[in-house]
C-alpha positions as CSV (number, residue, x, y, z in Angstrom):
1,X,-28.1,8.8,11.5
2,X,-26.8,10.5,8.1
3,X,-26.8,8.7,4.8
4,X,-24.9,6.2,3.9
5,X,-22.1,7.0,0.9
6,X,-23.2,5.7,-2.5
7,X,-20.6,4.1,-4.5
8,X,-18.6,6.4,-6.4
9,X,-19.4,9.9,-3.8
10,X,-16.0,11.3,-2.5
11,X,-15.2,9.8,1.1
12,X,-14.7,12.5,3.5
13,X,-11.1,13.2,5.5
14,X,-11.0,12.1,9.0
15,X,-8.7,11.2,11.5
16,X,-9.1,9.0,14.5
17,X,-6.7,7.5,17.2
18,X,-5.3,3.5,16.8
19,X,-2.5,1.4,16.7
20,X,-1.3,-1.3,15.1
21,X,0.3,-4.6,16.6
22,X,4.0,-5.3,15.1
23,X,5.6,-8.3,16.1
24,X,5.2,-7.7,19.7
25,X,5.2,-4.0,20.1
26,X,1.7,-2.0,19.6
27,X,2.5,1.3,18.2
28,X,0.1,4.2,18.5
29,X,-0.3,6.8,16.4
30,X,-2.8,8.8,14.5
31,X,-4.3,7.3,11.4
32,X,-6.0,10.1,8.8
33,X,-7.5,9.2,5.6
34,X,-6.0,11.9,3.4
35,X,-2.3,10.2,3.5
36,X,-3.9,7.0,2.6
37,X,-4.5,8.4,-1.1
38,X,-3.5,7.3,-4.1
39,X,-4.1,3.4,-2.7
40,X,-7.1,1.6,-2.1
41,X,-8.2,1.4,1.5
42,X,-10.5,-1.2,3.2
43,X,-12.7,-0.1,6.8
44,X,-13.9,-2.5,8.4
45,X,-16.2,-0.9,11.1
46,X,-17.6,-3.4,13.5
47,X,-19.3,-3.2,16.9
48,X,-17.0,-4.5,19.5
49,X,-13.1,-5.4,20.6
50,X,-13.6,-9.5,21.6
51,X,-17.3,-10.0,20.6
52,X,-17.8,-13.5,19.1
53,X,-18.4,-12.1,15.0
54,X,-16.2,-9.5,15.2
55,X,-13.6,-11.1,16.7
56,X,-14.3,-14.0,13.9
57,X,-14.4,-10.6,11.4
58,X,-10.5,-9.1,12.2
59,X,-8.9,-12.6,12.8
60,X,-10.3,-13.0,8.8
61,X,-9.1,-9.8,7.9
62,X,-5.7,-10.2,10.0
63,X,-5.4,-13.8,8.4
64,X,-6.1,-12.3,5.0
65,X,-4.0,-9.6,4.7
66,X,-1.7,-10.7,2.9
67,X,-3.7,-11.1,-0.2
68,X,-5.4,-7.6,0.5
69,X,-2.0,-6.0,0.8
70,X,-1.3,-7.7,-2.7
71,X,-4.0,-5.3,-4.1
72,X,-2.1,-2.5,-2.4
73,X,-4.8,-1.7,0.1
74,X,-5.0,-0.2,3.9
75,X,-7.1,-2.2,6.0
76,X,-8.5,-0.5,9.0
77,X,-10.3,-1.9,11.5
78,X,-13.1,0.7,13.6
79,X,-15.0,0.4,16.3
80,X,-16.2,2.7,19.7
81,X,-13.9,1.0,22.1
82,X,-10.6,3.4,22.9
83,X,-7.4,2.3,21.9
84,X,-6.7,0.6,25.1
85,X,-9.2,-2.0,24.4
86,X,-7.9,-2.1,20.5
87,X,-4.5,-2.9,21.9
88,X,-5.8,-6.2,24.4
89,X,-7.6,-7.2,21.2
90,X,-5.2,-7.4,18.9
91,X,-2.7,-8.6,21.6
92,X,-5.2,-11.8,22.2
93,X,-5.9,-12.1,19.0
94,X,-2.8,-11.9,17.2
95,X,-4.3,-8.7,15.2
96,X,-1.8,-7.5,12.6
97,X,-4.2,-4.5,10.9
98,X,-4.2,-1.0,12.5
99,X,-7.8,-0.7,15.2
100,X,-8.8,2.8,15.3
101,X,-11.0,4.3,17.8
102,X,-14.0,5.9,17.2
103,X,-14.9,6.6,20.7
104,X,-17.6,9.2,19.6
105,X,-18.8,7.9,16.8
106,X,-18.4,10.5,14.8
107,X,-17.0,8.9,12.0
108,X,-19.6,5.9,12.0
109,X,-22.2,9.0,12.1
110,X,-20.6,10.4,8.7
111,X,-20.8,6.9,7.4
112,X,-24.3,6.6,8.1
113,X,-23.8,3.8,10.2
114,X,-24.3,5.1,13.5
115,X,-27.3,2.2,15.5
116,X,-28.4,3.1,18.7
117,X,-28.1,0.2,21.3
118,X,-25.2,-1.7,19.1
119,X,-23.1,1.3,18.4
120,X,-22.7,0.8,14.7
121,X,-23.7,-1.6,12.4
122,X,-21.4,-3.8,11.1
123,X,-20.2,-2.4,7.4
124,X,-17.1,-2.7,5.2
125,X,-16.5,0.1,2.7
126,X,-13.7,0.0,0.3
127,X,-12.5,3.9,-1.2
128,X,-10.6,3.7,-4.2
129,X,-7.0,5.3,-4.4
130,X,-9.1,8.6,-6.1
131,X,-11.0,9.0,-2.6
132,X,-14.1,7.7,-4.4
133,X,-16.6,4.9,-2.5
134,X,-15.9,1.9,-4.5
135,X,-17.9,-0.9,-3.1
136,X,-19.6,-1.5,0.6
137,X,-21.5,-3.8,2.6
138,X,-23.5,-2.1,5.1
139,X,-24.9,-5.3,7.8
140,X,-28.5,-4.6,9.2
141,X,-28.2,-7.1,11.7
142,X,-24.7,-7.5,11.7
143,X,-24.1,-11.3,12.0
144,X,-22.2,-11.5,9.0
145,X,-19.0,-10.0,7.2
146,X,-17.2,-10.1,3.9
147,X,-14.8,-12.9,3.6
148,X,-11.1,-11.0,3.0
149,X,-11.4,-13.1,-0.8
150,X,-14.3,-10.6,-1.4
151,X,-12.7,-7.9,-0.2
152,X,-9.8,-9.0,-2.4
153,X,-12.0,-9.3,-5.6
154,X,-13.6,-5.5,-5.0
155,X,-10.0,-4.4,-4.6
156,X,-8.6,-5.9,-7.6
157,X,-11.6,-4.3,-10.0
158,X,-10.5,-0.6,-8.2
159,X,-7.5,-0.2,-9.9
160,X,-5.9,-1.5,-7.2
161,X,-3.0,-3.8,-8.9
């Protein structure tokens, strides 16, 4: 597992496979972290499409995003499961924030976050519109999340507004 990112280091490009469900279409697409500069983005990496807390997690998120897009933010939601199983989520759940696939957790390892047995542990970084690690959470056990009026908070004191 690699170290985690200290608030205020310089988040990394990367670029992983997702979609996002709009109104009833899910549309595919690659998602890379270098066009999302210049506004605040919030990733959400958690363990599993339809698991009990993470589905509890996105439906939060997807409920709250409203108030996070306020702050201008991205919110990205990653786990190991391939985009087919994003799309079924989001479909059941009513999902309205893009799921990216990080089959091989590659980008979980670059977080630091990388857990044998689970996958990945359950963490929410926020990188500020300079690319810089704002503020994270990084779960040990993973049974809890950030409420989305956290997330808001941290993304209102990132020059976000």
């Amino acid at each position: 597992m690699g170290r985690t990112p200290a608030v205020g280091d310089i988040i990394g490009d990367f670029s992983l496979p997702g979609g996002c469900l709009t109104e009833d279409r899910f549309e595919r697409g690659d998602y890379s972290l270098r066009e999302q500069r210049g506004k605040p983005v919030v990733l959400a990496f958690y363990p599993g499409d339809n698991t009990p807390v993470c589905t509890a997690q996105l439906c939060s998120y997807s409920d709250g995003l409203e108030d996070l897009r306020s702050c201008g933010a991205t919110v990205w939601g990653i786990s190991p499961q391939d985009v087919d199983s994003h799309e079924r989520f989001a479909r059941e759940r009513g999902l309205r924030i893009p799921l990216l696939a990080d089959a091989e957790r590659s980008v979980a390892r670059a977080f630091g976050i990388d857990a044998p047995l689970i996958g990945l542990r359950r963490s929410v970084f926020i990188v500020a519109p300079d690319g810089r690690l704002h503020w994270k959470r990084v779960g040990t056990l993973g049974a809890t999340f950030p409420a989305a009026k956290v997330l808001a908070e941290q993304l209102a004191t990132a020059g976000a507004r």
